[in-house]
Rosetta silent file (secondary structure, phi, psi, omega in degrees, C-alpha in Angstrom):
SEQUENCE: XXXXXXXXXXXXXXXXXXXXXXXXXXXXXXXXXXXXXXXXXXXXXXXXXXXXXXXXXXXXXXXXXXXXXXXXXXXXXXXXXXXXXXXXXXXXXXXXXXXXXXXXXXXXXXXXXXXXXXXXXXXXXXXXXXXXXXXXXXXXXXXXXXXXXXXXXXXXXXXXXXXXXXXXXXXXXXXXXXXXXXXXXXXXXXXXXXXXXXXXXXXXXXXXXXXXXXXXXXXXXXXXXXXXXXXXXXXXXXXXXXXXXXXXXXXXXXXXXXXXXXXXXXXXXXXXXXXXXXXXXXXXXXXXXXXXXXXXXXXXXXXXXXXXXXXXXXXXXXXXXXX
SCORE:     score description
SCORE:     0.000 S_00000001
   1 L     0.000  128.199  169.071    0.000    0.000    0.000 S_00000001
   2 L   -43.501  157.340  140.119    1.370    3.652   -0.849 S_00000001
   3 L    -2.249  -76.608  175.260    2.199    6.146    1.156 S_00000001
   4 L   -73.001  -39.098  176.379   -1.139    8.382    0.961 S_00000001
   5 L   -81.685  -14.389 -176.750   -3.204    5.533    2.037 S_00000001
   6 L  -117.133   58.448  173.543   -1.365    4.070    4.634 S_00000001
   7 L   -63.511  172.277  179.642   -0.909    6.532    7.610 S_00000001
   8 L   -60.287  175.413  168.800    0.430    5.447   11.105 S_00000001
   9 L  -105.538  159.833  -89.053   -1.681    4.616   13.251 S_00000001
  10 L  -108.862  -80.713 -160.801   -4.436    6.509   14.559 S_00000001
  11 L  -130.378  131.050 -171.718   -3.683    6.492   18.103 S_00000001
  12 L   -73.534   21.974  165.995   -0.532    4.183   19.003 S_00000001
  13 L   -84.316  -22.884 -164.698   -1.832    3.381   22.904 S_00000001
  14 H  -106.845   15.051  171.094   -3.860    0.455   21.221 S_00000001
  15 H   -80.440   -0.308 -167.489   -1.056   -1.845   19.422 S_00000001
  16 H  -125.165   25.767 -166.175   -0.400   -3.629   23.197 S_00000001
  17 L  -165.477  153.446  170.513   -4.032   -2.933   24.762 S_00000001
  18 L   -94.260  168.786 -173.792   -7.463   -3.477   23.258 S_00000001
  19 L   146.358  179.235  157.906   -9.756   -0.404   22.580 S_00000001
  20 L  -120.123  109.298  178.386  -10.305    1.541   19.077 S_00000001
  21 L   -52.988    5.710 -175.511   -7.934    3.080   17.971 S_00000001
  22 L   -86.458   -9.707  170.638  -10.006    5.659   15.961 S_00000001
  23 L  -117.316 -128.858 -167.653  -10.328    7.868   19.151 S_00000001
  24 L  -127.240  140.345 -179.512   -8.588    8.871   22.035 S_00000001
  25 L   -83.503  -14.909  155.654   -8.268    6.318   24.972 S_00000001
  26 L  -150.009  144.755  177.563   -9.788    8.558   27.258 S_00000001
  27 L   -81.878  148.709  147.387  -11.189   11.851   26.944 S_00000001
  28 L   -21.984  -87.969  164.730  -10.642   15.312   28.636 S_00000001
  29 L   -74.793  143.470  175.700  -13.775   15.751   29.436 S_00000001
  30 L   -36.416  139.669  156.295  -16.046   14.113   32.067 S_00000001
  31 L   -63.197  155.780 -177.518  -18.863   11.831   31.375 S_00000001
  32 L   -56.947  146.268  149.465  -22.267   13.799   32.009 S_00000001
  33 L  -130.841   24.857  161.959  -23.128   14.093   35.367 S_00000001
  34 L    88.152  -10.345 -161.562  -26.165   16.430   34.761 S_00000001
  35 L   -98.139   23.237  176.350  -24.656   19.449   36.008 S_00000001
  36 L  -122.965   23.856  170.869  -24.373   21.356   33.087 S_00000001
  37 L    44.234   23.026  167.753  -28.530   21.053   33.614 S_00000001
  38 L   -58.608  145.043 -152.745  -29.143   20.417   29.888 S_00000001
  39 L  -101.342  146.016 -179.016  -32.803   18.257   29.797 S_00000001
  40 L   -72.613  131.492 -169.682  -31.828   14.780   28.461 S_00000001
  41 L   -75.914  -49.796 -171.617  -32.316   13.584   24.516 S_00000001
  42 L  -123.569  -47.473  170.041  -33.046    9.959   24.896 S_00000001
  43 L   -68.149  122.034  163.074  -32.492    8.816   27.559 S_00000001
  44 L   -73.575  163.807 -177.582  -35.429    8.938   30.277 S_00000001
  45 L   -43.423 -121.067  151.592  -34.806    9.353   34.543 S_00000001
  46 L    73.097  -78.977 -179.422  -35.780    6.023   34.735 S_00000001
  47 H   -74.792  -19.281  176.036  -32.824    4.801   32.128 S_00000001
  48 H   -66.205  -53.341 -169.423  -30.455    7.612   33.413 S_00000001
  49 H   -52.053  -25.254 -170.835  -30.949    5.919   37.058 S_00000001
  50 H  -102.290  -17.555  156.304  -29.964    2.601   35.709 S_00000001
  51 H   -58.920  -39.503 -179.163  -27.040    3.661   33.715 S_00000001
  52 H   -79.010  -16.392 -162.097  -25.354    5.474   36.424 S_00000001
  53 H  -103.918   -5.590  179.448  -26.126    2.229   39.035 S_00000001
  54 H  -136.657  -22.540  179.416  -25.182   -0.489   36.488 S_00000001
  55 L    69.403   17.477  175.454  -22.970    1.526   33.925 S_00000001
  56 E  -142.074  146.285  141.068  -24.574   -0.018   31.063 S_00000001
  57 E   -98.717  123.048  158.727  -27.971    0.914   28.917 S_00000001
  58 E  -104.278  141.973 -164.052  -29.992   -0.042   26.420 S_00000001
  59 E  -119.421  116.224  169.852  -31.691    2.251   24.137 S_00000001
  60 E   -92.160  122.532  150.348  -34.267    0.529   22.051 S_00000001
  61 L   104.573   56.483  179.089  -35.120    0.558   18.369 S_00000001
  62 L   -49.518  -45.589 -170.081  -31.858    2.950   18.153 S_00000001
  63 L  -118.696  158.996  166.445  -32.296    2.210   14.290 S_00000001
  64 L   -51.813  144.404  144.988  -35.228    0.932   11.955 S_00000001
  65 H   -47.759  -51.828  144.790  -35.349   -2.690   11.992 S_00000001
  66 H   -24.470  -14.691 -169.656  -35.204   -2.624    8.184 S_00000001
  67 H  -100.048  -68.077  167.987  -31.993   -0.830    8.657 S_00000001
  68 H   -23.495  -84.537 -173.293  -30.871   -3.516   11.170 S_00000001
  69 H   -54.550   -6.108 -139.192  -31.630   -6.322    8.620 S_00000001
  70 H  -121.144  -60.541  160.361  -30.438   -4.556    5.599 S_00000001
  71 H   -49.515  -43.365 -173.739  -26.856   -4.391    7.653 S_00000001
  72 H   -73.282  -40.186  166.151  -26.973   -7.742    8.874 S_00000001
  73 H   -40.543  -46.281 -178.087  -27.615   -8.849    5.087 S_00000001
  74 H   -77.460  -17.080 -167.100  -24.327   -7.079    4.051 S_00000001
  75 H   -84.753    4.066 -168.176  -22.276   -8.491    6.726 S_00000001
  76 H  -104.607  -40.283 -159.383  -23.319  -12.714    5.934 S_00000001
  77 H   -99.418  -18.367  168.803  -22.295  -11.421    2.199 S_00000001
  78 H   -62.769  -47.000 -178.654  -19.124   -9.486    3.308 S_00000001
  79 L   -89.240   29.820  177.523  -17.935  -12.148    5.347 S_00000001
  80 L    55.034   28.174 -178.946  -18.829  -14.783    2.690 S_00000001
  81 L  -129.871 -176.132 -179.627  -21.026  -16.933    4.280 S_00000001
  82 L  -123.433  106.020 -122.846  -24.684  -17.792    4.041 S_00000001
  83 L   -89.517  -29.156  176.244  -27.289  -17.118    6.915 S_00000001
  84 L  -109.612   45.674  156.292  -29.364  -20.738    5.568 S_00000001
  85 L   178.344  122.107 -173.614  -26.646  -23.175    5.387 S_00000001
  86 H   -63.916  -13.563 -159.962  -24.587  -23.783    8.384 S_00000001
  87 H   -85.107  -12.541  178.600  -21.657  -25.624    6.443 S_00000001
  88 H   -75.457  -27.212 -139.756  -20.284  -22.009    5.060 S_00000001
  89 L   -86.223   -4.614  174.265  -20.480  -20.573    8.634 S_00000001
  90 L  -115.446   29.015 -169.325  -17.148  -22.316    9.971 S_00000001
  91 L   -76.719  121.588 -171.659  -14.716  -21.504    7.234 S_00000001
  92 L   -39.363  164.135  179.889  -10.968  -20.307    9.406 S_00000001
  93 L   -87.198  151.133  179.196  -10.201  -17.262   10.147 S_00000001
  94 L   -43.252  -42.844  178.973   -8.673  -14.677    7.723 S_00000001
  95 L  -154.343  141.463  169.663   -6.177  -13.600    9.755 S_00000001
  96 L   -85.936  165.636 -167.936   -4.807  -13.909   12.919 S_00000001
  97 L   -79.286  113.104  171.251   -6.047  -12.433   16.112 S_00000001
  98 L   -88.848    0.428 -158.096   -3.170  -11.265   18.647 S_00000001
  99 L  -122.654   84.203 -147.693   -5.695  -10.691   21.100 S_00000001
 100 H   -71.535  -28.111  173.254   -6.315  -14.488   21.529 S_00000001
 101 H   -72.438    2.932 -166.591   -9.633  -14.249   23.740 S_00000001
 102 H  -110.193  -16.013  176.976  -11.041  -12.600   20.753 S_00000001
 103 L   -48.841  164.952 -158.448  -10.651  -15.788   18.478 S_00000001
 104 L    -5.234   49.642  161.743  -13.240  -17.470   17.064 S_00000001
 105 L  -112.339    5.975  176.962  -16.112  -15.226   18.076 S_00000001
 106 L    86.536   42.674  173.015  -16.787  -13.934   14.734 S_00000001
 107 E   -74.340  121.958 -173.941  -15.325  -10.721   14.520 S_00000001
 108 E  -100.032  134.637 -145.262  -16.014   -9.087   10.654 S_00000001
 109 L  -112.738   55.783 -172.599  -13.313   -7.151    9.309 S_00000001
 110 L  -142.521  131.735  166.183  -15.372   -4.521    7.716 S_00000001
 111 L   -71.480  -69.594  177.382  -15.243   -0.732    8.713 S_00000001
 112 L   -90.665  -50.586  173.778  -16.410    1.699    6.299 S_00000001
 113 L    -2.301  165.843 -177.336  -18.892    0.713    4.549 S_00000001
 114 L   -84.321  -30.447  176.363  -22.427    2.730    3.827 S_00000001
 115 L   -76.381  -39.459  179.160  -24.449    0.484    6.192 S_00000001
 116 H   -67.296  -22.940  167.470  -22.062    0.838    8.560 S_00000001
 117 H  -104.445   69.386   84.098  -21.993    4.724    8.521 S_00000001
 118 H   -62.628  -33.475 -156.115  -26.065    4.899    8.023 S_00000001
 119 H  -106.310  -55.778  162.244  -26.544    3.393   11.562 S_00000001
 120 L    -0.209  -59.117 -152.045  -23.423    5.872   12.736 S_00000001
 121 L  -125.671   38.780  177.379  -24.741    8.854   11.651 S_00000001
 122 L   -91.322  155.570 -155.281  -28.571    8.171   12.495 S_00000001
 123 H   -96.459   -1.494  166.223  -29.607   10.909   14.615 S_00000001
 124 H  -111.979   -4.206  129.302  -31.022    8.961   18.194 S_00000001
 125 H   -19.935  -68.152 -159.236  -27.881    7.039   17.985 S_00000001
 126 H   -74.858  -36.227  160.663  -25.838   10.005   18.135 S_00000001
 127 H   -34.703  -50.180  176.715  -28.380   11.325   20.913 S_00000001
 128 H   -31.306  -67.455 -149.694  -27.767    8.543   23.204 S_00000001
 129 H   -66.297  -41.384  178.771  -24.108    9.178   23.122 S_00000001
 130 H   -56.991  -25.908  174.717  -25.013   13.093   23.716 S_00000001
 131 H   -52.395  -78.086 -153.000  -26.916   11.987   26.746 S_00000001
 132 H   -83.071  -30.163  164.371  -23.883   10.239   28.492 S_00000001
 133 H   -63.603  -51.920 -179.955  -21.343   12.101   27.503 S_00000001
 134 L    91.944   48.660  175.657  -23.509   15.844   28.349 S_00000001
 135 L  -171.510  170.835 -150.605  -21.606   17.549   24.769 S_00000001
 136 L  -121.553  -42.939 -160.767  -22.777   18.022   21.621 S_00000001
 137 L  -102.565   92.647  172.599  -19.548   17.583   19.422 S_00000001
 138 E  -102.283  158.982  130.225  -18.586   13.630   19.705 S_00000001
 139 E  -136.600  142.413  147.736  -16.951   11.557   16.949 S_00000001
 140 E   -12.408  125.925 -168.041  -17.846    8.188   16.052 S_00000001
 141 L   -70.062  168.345 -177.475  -15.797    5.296   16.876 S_00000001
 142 L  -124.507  109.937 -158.062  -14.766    3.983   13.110 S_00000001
 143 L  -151.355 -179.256 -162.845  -14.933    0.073   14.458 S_00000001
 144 L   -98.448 -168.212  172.813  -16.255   -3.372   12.862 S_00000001
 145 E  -133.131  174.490 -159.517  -18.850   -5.763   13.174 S_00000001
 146 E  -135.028  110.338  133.420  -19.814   -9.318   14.683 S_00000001
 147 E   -92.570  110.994 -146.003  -20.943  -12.459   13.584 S_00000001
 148 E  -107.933  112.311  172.013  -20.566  -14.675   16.895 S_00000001
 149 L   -72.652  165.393 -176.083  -22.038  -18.570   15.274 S_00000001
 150 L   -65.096  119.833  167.151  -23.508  -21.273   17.139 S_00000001
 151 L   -35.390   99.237 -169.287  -20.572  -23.742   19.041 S_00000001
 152 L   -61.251  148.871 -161.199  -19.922  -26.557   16.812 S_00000001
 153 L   -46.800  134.380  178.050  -20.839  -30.210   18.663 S_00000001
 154 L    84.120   18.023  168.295  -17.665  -30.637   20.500 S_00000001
 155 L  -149.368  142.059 -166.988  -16.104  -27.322   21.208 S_00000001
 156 L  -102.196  124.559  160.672  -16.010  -25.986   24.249 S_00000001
 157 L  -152.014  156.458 -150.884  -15.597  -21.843   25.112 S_00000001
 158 L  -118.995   17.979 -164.754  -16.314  -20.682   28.467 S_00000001
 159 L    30.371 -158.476 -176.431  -16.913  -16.961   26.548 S_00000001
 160 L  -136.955  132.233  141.289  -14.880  -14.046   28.496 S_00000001
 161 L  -140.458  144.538 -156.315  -14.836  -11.047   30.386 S_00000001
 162 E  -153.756  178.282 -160.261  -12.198   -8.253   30.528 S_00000001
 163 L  -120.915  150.050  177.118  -11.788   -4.254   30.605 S_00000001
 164 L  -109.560   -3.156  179.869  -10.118   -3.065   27.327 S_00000001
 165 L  -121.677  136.786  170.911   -8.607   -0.121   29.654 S_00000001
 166 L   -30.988   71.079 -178.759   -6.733   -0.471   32.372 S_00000001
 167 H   -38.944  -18.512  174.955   -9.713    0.211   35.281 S_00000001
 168 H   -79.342  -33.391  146.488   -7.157    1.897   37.573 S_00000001
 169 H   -25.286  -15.200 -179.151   -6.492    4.466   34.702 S_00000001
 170 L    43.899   20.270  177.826  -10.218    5.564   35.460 S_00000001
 171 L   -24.538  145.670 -167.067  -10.755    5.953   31.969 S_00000001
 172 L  -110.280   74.214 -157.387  -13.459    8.929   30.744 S_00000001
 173 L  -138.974  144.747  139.840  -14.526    6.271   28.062 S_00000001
 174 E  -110.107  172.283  172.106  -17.942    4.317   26.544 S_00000001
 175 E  -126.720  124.303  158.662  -18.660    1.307   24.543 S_00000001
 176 E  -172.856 -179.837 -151.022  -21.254    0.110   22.511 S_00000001
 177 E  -131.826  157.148  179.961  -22.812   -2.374   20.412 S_00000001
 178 E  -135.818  114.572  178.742  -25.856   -2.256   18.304 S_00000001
 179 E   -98.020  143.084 -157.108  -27.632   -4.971   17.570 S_00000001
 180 L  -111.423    9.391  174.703  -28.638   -6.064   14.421 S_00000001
 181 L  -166.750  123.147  166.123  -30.628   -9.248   15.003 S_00000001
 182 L     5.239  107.870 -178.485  -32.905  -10.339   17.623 S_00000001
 183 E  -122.019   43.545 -163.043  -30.453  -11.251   20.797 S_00000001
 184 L  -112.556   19.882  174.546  -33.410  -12.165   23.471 S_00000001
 185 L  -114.710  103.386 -151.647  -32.067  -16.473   23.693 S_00000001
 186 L   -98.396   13.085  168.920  -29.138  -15.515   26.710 S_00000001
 187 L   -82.870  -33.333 -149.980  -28.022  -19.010   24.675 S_00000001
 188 E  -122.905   24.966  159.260  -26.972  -17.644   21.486 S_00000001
 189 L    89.476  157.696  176.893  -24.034  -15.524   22.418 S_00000001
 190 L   152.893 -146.306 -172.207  -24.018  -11.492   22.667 S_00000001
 191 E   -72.705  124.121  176.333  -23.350   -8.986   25.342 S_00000001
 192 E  -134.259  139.485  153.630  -22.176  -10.180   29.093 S_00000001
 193 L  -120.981 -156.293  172.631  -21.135   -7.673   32.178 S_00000001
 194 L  -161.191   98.568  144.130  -20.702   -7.721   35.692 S_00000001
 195 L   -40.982  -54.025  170.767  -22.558   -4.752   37.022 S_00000001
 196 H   -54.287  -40.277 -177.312  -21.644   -5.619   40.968 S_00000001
 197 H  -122.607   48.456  148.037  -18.087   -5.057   40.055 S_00000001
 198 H   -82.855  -44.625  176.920  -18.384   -2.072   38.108 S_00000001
 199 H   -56.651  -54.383  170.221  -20.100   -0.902   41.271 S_00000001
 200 L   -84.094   -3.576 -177.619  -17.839   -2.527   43.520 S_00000001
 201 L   -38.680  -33.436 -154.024  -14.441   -2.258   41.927 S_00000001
 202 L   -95.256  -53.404 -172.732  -12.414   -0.080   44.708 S_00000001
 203 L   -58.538  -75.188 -164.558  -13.568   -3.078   47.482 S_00000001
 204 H   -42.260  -40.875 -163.048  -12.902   -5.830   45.060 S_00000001
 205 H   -71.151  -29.467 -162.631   -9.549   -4.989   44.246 S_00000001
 206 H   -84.684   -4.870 -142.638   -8.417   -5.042   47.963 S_00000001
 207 H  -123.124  -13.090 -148.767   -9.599   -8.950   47.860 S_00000001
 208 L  -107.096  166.679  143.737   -6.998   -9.595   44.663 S_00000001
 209 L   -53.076  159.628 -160.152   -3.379  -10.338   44.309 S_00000001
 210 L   -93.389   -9.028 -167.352   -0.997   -7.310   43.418 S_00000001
 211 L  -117.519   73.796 -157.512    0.110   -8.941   40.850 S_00000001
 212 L   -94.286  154.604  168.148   -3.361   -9.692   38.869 S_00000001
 213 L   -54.201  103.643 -164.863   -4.252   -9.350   35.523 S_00000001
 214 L   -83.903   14.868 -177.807   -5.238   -5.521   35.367 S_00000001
 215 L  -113.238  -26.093 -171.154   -7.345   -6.722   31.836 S_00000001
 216 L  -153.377  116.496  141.467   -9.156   -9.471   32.494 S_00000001
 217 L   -11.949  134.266  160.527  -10.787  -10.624   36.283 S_00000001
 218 L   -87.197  136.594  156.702  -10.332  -13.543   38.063 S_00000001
 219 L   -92.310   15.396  164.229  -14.033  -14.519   38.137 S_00000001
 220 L   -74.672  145.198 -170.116  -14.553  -16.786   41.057 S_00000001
 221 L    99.510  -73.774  163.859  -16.947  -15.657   43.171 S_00000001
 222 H   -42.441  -62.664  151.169  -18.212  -13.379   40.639 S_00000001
 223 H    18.746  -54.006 -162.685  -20.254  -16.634   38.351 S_00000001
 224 H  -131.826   51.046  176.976  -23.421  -15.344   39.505 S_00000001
 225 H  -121.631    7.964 -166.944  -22.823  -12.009   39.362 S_00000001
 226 L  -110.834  131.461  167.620  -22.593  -11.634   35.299 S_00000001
 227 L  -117.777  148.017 -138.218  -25.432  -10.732   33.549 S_00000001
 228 E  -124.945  124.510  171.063  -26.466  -11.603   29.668 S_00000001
 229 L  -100.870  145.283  178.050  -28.345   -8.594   28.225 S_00000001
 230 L  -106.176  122.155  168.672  -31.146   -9.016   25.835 S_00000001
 231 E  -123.990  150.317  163.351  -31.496   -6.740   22.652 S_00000001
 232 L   -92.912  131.625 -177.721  -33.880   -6.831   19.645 S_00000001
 233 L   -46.772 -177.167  175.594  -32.391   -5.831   16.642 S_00000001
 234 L    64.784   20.202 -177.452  -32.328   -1.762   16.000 S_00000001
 235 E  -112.100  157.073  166.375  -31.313   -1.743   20.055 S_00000001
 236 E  -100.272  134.378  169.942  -27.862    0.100   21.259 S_00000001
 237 E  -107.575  109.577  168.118  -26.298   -1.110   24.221 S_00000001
 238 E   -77.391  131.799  167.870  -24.388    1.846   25.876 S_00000001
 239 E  -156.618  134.870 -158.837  -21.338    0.631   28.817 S_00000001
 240 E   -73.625  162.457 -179.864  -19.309    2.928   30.423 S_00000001
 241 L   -68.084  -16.867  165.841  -15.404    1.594   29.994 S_00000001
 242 L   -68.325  -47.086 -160.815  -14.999    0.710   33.844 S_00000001
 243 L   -53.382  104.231  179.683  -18.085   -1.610   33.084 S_00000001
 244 L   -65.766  127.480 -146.611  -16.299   -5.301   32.985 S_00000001
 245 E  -134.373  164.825  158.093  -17.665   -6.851   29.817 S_00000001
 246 E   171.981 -163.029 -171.774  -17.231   -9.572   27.205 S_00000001
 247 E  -111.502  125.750  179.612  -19.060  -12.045   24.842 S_00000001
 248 L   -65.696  122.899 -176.714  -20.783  -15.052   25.715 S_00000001
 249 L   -52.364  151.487  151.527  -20.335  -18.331   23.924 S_00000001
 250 E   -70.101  130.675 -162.840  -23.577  -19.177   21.288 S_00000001
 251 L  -141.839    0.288 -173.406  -24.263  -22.440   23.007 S_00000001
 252 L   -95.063  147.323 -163.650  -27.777  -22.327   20.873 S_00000001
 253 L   -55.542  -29.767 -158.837  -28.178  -25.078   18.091 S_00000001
 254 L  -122.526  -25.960 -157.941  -28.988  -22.456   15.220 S_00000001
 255 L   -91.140  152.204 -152.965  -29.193  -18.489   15.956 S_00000001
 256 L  -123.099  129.467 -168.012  -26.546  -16.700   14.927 S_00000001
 257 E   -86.408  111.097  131.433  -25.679  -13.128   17.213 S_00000001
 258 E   -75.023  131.165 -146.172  -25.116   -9.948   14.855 S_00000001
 259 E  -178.636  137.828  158.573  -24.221   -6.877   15.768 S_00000001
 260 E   -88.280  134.272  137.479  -22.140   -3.656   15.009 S_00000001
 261 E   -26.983  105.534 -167.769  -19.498   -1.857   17.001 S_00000001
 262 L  -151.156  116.288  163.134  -20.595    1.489   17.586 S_00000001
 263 L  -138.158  169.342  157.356  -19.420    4.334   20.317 S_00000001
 264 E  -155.661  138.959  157.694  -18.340    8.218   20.517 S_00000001
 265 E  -113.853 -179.995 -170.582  -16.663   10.404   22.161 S_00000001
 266 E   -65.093  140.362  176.098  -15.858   13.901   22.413 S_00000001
 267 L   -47.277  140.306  154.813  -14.407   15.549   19.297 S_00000001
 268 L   -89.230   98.461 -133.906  -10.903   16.095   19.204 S_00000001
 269 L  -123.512  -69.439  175.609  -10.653   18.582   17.076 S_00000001
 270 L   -41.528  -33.321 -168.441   -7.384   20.078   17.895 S_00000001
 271 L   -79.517   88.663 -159.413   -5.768   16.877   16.930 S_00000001
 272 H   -64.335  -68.163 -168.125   -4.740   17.353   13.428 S_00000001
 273 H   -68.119  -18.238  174.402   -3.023   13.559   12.994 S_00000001
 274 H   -81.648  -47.737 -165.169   -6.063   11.531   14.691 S_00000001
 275 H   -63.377  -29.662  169.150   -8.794   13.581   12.675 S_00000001
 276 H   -46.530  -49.241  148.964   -6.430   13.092    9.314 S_00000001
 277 H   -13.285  -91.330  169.446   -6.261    9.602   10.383 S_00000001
 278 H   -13.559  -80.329  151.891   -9.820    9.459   10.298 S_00000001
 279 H   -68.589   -3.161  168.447  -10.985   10.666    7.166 S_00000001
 280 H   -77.157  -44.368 -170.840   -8.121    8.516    5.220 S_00000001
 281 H   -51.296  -47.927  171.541   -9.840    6.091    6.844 S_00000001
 282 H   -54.814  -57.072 -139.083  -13.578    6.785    5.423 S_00000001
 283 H  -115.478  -35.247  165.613  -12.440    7.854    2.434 S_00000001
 284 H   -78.370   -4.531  177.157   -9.724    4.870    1.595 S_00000001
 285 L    60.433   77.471  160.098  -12.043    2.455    3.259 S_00000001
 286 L  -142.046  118.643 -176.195   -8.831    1.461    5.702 S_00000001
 287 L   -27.141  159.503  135.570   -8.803   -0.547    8.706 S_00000001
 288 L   -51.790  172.369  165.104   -7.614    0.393   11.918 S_00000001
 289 L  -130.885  151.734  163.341   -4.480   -1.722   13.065 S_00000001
 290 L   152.332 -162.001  176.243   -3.592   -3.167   16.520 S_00000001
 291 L   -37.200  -75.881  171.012   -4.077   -5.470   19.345 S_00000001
 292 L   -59.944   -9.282 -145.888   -7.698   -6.421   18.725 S_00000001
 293 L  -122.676  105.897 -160.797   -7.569   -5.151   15.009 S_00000001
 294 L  -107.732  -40.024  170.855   -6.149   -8.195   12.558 S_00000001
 295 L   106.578 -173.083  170.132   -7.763   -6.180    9.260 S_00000001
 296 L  -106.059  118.513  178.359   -8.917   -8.000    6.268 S_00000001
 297 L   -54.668  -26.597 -159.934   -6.420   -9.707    4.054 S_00000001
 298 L   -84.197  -25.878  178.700   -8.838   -9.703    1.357 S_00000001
 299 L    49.598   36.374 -167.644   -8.574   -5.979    1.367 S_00000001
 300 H   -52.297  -87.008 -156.175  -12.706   -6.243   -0.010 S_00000001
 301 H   -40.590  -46.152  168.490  -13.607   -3.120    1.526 S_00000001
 302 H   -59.050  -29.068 -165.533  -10.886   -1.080    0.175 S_00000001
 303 H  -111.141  -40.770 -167.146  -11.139   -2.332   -3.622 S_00000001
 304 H  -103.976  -20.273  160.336  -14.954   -3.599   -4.194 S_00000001
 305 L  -151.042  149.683 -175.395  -17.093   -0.261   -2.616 S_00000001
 306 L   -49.766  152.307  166.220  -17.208    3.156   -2.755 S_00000001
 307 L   -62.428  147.983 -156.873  -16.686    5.923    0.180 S_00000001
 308 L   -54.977  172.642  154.756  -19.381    5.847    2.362 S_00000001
 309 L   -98.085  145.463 -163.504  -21.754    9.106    1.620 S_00000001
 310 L  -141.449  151.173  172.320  -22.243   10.805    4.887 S_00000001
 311 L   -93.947  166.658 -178.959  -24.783   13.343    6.287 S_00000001
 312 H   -18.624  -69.516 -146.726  -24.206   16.795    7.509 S_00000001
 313 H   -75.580    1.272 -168.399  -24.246   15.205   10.789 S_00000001
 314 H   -95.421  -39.845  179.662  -22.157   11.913    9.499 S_00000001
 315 H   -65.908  -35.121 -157.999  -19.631   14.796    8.309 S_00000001
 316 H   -87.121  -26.234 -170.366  -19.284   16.437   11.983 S_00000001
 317 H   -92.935   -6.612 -178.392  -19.004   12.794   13.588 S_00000001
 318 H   -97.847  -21.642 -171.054  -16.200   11.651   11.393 S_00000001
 319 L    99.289   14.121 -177.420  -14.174   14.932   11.850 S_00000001
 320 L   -92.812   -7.846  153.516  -14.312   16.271    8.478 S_00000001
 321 L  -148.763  162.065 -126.173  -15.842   19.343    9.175 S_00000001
 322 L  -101.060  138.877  165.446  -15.850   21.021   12.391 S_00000001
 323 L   -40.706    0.000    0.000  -18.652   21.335   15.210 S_00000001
């Protein structure tokens, strides 16, 4: 790859650490805490109360369903497989993974794409994220999508959960996930946390060895403290970056979990080499690199479709023109 298409990378904290490397690993500014008395976009009390007491939300029917399925269509033809016959769905992976707990859960190596910036730049998406952050001017994580398949008879995964930031770092950080097909069988793989020790973390810690995995929990103890969230497509799952999180195995004979990557945080503005970054990205249809981030060998996205088209507000969340 040239020159002009292939800048460093966007922000060099994430080749040893998971995250996305399309933003900043933590922002400047605070998550919302209501004090700047702005009346809330999407979020109701109700959903405010259980986001600050669990650190995770779901905002439902974020997107059309039609939108949902219309994504989930391109990603079974991006990744080459076929949603009614199981014998395509276990073909190896493209590349390897360095971030080995991430292996075979069906990560899709696609970025740019127009479905992927249509759910991006829909406008009670980007509300959500103005709720918990409490700003106006985010950008959009530029991040991938999931196809997590059913366990074939005779393999075993015990699914995971881990922090992708260092919790003593206190990261000023979210997460989120969008779901793009029905996730309500706590069987068929999808979103897992552990509210109690998002809550409890400061306690917990005092209970651990010094010299503990600051990435990933020991979970004993913990077992029946993790909870499996249920989404319908078109729902966003918000979770603050503290929130300890991971993916469940699909233990169900047939249903297949789909879902996009989707967060933001506050605009950077200032930052001339992440926002350049950014828009090479969009506009060469080019992966992130790192830890978590193996790209596509196939280099589809770059060669086989056009740059996404984006609206005013699809313009403001990628950084190409200014809040």
């Amino acid at each position: 790859m040239d020159k002009e298409t292939k800048l460093e990378m966007a922000n060099k904290a994430h080749e040893e650490i998971p995250g996305n490397p399309s933003t900043a690993t933590s922002s400047k500014i605070k998550l919302n805490d209501r004090s700047n008395g702005k009346p809330l976009k999407v979020l109701s009390e109700e959903d405010w109360n259980f986001w600050m007491h669990n650190g995770y939300i779901v905002i439902k029917n974020a997107i059309p369903k039609e939108q949902a399925k219309a994504t989930a269509d391109f990603i079974w033809e991006f990744d080459e497989k076929d949603p009614s016959d199981p014998k395509t769905w276990y073909a190896p992976p493209r590349a390897e993974m360095k971030m080995k707990e991430l292996t075979g859960t069906g990560m899709v190596e696609v970025y740019n794409h127009q479905h992927l910036w249509n759910n991006r730049q829909m406008p009670r998406v980007y509300d959500a994220f103005v709720d918990v952050w409490g700003t106006e001017k985010l950008w959009v994580t530029i991040d991938r999508a999931n196809l997590n398949f059913p366990l074939q008879p005779g393999v075993e995964k015990k699914g995971f959960i881990h922090w992708d930031y260092n919790p003593e770092t206190r990261p000023q950080n979210v997460q989120g996930v969008l779901a793009l097909a029905d996730q309500t069988d706590e069987n068929m793989g999808g979103f897992q946390c552990i509210p109690w020790l998002y809550r409890n973390y400061d306690t917990w810690k005092l209970t651990q060895p010094k010299d503990r995995d600051h990435f990933q929990p020991n979970l004993k103890g913990l077992e029946d403290k993790i909870v499996k969230v249920k989404m319908e497509a078109g729902d966003l799952l918000i979770f603050n970056s503290t929130e300890p999180h991971g993916i469940r195995p699909n233990k169900s004979k047939n249903k297949v979990r789909i879902a996009q990557y989707i967060s933001m945080m506050p605009a950077e503005e200032e930052n001339g080499e992440l926002r350049q970054w950014r828009i090479n990205s969009w506009k060469n249809r080019i992966a992130p690199e790192g830890y978590a981030f193996p790209g596509d060998p196939r280099n589809w996205e770059r060669d086989k479709y056009e740059t996404a088209k984006l609206s005013p507000l699809g313009e403001k969340l990628l950084g190409l023109k200014d809040w």
